[in-house]
VMD Tcl script that draws the C-alpha trace (Angstrom):
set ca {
  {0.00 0.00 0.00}
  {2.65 2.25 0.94}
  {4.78 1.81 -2.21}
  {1.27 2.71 -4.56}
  {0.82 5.74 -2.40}
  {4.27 6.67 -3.16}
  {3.64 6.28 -6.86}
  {0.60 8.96 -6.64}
  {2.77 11.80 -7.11}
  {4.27 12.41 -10.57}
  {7.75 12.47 -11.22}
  {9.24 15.61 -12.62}
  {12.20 14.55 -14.29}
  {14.38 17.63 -14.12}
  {14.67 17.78 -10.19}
  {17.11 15.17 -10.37}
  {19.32 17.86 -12.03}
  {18.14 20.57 -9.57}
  {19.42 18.27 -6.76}
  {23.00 18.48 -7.99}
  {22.64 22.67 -8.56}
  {21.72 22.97 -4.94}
  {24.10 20.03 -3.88}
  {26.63 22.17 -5.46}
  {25.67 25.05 -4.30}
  {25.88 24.14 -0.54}
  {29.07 22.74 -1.28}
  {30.24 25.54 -2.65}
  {29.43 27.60 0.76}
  {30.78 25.08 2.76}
  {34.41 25.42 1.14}
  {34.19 29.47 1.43}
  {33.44 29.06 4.82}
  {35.92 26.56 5.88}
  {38.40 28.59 3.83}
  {37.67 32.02 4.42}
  {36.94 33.06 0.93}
  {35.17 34.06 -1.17}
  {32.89 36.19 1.91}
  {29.80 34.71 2.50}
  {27.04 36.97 3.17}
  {22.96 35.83 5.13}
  {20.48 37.16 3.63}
  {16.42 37.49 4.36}
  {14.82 35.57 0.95}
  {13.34 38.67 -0.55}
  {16.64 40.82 0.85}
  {18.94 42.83 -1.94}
  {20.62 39.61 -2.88}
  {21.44 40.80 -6.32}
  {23.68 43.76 -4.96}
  {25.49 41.40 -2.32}
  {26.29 38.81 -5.66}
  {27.40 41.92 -7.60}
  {30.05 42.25 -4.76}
  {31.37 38.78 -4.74}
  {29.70 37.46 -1.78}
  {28.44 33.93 -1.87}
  {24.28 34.09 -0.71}
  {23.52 31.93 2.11}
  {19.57 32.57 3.03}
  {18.51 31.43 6.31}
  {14.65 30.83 5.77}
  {15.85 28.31 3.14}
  {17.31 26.55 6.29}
  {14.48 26.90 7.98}
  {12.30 25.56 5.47}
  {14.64 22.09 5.24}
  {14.00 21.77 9.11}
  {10.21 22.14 8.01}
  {10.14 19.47 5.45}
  {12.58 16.99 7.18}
  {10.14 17.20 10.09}
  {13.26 18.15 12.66}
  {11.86 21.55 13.34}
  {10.05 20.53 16.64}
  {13.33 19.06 18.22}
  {14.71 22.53 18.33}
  {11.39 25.21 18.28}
  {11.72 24.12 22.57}
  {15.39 24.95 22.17}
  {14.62 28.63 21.60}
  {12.01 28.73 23.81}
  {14.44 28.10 26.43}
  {16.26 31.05 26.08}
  {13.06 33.07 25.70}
  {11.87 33.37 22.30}
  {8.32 33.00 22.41}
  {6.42 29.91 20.50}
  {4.12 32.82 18.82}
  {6.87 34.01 16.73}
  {8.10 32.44 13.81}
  {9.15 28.51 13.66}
  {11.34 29.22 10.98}
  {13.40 31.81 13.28}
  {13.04 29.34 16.89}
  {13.86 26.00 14.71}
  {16.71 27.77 12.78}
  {18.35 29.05 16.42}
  {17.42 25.94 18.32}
  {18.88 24.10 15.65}
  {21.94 26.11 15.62}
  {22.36 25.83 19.50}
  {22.22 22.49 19.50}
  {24.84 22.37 16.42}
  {22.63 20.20 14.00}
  {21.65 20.60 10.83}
  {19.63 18.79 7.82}
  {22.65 19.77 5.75}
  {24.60 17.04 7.09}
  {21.72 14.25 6.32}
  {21.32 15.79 2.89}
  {25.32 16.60 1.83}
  {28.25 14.45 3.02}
  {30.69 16.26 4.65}
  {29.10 19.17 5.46}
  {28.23 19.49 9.23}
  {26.92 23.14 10.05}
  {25.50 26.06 8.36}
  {28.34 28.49 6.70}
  {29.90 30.87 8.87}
  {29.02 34.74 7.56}
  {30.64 37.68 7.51}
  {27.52 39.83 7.31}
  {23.96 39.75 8.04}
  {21.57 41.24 5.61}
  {18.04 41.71 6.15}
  {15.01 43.25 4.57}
  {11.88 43.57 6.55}
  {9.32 43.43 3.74}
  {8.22 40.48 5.14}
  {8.03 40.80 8.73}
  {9.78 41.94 11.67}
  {11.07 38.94 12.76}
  {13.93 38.67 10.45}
  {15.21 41.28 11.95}
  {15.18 39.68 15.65}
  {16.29 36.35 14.10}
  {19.28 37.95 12.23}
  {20.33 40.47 15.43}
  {20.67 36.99 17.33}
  {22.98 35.96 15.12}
  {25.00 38.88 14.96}
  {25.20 38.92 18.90}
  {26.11 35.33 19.00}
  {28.66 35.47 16.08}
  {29.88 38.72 16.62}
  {29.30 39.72 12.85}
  {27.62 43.05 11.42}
  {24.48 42.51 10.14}
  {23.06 45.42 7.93}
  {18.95 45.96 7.03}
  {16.66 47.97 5.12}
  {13.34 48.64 6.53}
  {10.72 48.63 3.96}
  {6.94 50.05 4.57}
  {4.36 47.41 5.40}
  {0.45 47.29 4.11}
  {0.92 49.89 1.25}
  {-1.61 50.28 -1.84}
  {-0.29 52.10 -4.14}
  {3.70 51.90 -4.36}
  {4.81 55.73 -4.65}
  {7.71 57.74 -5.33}
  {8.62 58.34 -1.47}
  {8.65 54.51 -0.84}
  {10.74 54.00 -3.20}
  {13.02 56.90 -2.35}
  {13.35 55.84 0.57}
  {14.15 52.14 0.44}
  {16.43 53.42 -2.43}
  {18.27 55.25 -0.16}
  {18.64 52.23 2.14}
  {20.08 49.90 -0.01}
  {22.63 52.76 -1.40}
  {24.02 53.19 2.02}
  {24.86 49.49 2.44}
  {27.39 49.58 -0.23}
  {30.18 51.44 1.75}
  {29.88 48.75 4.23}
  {29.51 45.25 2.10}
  {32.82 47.22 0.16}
  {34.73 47.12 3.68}
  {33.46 43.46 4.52}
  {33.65 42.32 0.87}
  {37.01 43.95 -0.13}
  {35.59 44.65 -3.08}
  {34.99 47.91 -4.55}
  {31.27 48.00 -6.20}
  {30.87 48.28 -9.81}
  {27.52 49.31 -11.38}
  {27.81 47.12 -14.53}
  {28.26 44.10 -12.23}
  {25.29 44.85 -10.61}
  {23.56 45.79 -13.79}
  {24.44 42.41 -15.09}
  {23.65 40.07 -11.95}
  {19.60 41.97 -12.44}
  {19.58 41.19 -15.68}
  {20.10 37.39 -14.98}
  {17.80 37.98 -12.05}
  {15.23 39.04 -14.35}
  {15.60 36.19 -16.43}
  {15.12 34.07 -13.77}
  {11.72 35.60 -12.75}
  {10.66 35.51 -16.52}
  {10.92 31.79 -16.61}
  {9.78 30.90 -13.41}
  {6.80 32.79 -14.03}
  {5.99 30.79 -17.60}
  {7.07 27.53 -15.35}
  {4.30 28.63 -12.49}
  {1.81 29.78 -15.72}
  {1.89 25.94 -17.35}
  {-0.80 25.64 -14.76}
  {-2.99 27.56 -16.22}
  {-3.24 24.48 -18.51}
  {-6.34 21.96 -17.76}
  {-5.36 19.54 -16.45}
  {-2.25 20.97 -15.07}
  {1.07 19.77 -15.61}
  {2.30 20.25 -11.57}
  {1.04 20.90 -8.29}
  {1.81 23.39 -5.91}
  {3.36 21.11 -3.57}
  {5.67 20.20 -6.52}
  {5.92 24.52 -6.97}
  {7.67 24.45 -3.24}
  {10.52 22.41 -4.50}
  {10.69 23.66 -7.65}
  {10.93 27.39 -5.96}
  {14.43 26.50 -4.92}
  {16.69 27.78 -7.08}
  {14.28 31.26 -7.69}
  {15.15 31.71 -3.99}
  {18.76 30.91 -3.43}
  {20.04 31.14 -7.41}
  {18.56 33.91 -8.61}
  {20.75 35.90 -10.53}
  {22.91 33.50 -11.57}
  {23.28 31.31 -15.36}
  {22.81 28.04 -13.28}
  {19.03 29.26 -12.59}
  {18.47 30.69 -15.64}
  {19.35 27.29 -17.34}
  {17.67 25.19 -14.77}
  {13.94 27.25 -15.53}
  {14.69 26.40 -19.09}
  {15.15 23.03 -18.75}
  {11.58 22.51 -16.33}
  {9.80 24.72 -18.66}
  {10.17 22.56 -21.51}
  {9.15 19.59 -19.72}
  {5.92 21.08 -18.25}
  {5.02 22.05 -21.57}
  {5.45 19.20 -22.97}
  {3.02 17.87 -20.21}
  {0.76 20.19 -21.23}
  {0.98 19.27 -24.72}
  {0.25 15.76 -24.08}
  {-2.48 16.54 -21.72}
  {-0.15 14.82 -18.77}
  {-1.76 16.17 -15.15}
  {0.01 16.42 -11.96}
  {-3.42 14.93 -11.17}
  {-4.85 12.16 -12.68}
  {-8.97 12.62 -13.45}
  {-8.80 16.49 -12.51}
  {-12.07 17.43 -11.22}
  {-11.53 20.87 -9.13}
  {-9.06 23.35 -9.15}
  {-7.83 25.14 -5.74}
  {-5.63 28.23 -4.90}
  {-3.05 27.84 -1.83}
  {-3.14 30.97 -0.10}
  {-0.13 31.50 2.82}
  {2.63 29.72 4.00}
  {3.30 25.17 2.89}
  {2.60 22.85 5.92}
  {6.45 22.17 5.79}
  {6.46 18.72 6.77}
  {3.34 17.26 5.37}
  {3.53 18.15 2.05}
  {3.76 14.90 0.35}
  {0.64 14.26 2.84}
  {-1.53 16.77 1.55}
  {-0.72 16.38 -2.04}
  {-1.43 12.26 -2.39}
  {-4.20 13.52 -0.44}
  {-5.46 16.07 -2.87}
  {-4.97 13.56 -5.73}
  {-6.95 10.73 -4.17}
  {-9.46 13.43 -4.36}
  {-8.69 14.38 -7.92}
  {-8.42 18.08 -6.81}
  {-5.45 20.11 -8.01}
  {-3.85 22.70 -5.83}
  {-2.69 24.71 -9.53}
  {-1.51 28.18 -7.73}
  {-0.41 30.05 -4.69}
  {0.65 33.34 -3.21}
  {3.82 31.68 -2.08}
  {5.39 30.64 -5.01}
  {4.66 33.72 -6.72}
  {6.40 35.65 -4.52}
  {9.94 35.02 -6.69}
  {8.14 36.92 -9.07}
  {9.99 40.08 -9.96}
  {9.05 41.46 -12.79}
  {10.11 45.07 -11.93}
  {13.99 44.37 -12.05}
  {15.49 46.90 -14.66}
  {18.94 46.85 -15.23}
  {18.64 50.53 -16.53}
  {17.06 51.26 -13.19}
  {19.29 48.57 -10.84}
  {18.78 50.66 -7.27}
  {15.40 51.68 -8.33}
  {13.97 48.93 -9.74}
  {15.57 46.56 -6.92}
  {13.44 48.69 -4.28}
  {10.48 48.56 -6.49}
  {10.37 44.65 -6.49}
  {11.33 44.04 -3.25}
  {8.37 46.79 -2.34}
  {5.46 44.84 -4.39}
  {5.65 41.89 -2.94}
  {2.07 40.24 -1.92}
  {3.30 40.13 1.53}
  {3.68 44.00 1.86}
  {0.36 45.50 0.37}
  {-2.79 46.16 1.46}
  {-6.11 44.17 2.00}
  {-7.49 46.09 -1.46}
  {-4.91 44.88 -3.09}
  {-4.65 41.33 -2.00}
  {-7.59 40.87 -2.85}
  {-7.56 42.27 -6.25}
  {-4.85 40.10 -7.09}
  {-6.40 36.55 -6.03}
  {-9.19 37.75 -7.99}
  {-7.17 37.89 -10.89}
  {-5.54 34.29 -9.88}
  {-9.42 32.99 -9.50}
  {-9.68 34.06 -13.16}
  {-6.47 33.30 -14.98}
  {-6.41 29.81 -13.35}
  {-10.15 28.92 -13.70}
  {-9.99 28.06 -9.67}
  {-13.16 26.54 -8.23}
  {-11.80 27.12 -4.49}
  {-9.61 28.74 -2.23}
  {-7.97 27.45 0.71}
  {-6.30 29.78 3.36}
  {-3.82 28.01 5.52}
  {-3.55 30.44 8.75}
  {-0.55 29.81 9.79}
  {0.00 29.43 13.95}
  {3.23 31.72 13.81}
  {3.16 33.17 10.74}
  {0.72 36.02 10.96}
  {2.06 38.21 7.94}
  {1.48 35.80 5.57}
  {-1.88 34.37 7.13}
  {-4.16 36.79 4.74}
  {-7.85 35.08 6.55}
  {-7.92 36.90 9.85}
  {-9.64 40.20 9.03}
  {-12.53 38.81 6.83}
  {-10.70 38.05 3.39}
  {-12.41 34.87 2.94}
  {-15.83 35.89 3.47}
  {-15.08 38.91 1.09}
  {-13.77 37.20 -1.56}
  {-16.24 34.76 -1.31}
  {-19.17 36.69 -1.50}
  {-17.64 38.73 -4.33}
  {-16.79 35.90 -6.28}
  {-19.44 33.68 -5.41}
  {-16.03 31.10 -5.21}
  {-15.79 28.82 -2.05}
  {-13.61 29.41 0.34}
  {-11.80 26.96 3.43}
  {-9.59 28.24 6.09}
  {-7.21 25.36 7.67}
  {-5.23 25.81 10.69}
  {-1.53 24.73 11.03}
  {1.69 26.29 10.74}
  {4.94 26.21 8.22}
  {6.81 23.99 11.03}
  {5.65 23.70 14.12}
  {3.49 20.56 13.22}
  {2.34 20.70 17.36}
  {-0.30 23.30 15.17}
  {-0.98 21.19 12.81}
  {-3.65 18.15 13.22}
  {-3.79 16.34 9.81}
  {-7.19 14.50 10.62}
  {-9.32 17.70 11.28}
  {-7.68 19.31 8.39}
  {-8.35 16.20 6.00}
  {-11.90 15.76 7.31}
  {-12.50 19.81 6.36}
  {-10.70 19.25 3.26}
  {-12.38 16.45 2.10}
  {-15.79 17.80 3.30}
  {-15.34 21.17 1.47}
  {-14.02 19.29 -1.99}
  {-17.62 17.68 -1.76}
  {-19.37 21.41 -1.69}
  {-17.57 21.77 -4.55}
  {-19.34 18.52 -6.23}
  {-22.71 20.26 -5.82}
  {-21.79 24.13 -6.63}
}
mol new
graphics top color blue
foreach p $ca { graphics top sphere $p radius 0.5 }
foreach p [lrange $ca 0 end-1] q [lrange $ca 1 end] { graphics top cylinder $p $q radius 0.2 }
display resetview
């Protein structure tokens, strides 16, 4: 029984070669590290990661860490860890597992790559709060307990409209972080180096966008629990060739799925949008559980959010605030809800789910009334489950199966 399950989900032939690109890419940190060179720099997911590549740092981002205790299910051995030293279970599990984990010196990186048995030392701390103000806490613990400087910009949160003075601003932010990453770096910056490394960024976004689009294809060629993986290199690769020629490779075999009518789902019956944060360590769970009931989960918020589309190497500081200031996660309720609209549209959806996420409360978009808006607007079901991205203690997989299951039959009668 256990090896049919297994065969439920559809294998997408080119993550066997983005296994090696991120094997070699943690490698690759783990020498600089050990050796002291090239500098290796943290940085928040949605941080100015194109300007620290442009100055020769190697990228490390933490939540990516974070999100490997999720899915190997060894976030709850150290979430108690940082309670200890009095980090609060409300805040988020990525930030207590990624500490606990760290103060107990363990790591998934040592199950996953041989040889490699802790996270790579930094020599700077880079942050962005667009998403939330715990990055900021979870990186100024790091720089107290590794004595390293961490740098941030603070961006503006729930904003409609993106104006001139935001961008100004944030502009000005990410300007004054050169002079520093130079000293750190011992590299001088050069504007066509930066120019260059947004260019490939863009390119990145471009084709991860058509990659996340082959969905709107019925039935559609992947899931979103297959888009979580897939994200991988968008998040720690972007703005380099390897993920540029990585997208191309995935692209062309969703489309061919899509030419061949091949779905992530066999017997597609209903389609659903994933709105907030993955259940970390039950997504192979949820999606043989959404194809035994031949409902595909064809689009998110979260994996759009390595979207960029406003990355202009004419306009590098500019149009590197501008991105990192449209992002879902900093706008307002009028505009979130605009934009799943549009998603309800472009992707035919019959359903959304909200996943409220126990520690995750700025990307939990169903606590003021979203659902019942939408849903009365759009005359479009909605479900709200409860869990978290890792602390599965949140999480209980029978209630959320029994709503699941009990809202996928609504849909059999709408």
């Amino acid at each position: 029984m256990a090896e049919e399950k297994k065969r439920l989900i559809k294998k997408i032939q080119a993550t066997s070669q983005m296994k090696k690109i991120m094997a070699d890419y943690f490698y690759e940190l783990d020498r600089a590290s050990k050796e002291g060179s090239p500098p290796v720099a943290w940085c928040t997911s949605v941080g100015p990661g194109e300007l620290l590549l442009s100055l020769g740092f190697l990228v490390y981002y933490p939540e990516n860490h974070g999100a490997m205790l999720g899915t190997t299910r060894m976030a709850n051995n150290y979430i108690p860890v940082a309670n200890a030293i009095g980090y609060s279970p409300d805040i988020c599990s990525y930030l207590t597992s990624d500490v606990g984990a760290f103060i107990k010196k363990e790591t998934p990186l040592s199950l996953a790559y041989e040889g490699i048995n802790e996270v790579p030392k930094p020599d700077v701390l880079v942050y962005n709060t667009n998403q939330c103000r715990d990055v900021q806490d979870w990186f100024s613990w790091y720089a107290r307990e590794l004595k390293v400087p961490t740098l941030g910009i603070s961006t503006y949160r729930c904003i409609g409209n993106v104006s001139d003075y935001n961008l100004e601003s944030i502009t000005k932010q990410i300007k004054d972080l050169i002079p520093h990453l130079e000293t750190i770096s011992g590299n001088k910056f050069d504007i066509d180096k930066f120019r260059e490394v947004l260019t490939r960024s863009y390119e990145c976004t471009q084709l991860w966008k058509k990659v996340l689009e082959t969905n709107m294809a019925v039935p559609a060629p992947m899931s979103f629990f297959d888009g979580t993986i897939q994200m991988g290199p968008a998040v720690v690769l972007r703005g380099t060739e390897t993920a540029i020629e990585y997208y191309t490779l995935l692209l062309k075999e969703l489309e061919e799925k899509v030419k061949n009518t091949e779905g992530a789902v066999d017997g597609e019956k209903f389609r659903l949008y994933w709105e907030g944060m993955p259940i970390w360590g039950k997504l192979r769970n949820l999606s043989e559980f959404f194809i035994e009931l031949k409902t595909a989960v064809v689009a998110s918020t979260y994996c759009n959010s390595w979207i960029f589309e406003a990355f202009d190497p004419e306009y590098p500081f500019m149009s590197l605030a501008r991105a990192y200031t449209e992002l879902f996660i900093v706008r307002d309720e009028n505009f979130k809800e605009k934009y799943i609209e549009e998603m309800v549209h472009k992707y035919k959806l019959d359903g959304i789910l909200f996943h409220d996420a126990k520690t995750c409360p700025n990307n939990s978009n169903n606590r003021y009334g979203m659902p019942e808006r939408l849903q009365k607007r759009l005359n479009i079901p909605t479900l709200t489950i409860n869990g978290d991205l890792n602390d599965l203690r949140c999480f209980s997989e029978e209630q959320a199966k029994t709503n699941i299951e009990a809202f996928v039959e609504q849909l059999e009668v709408v």
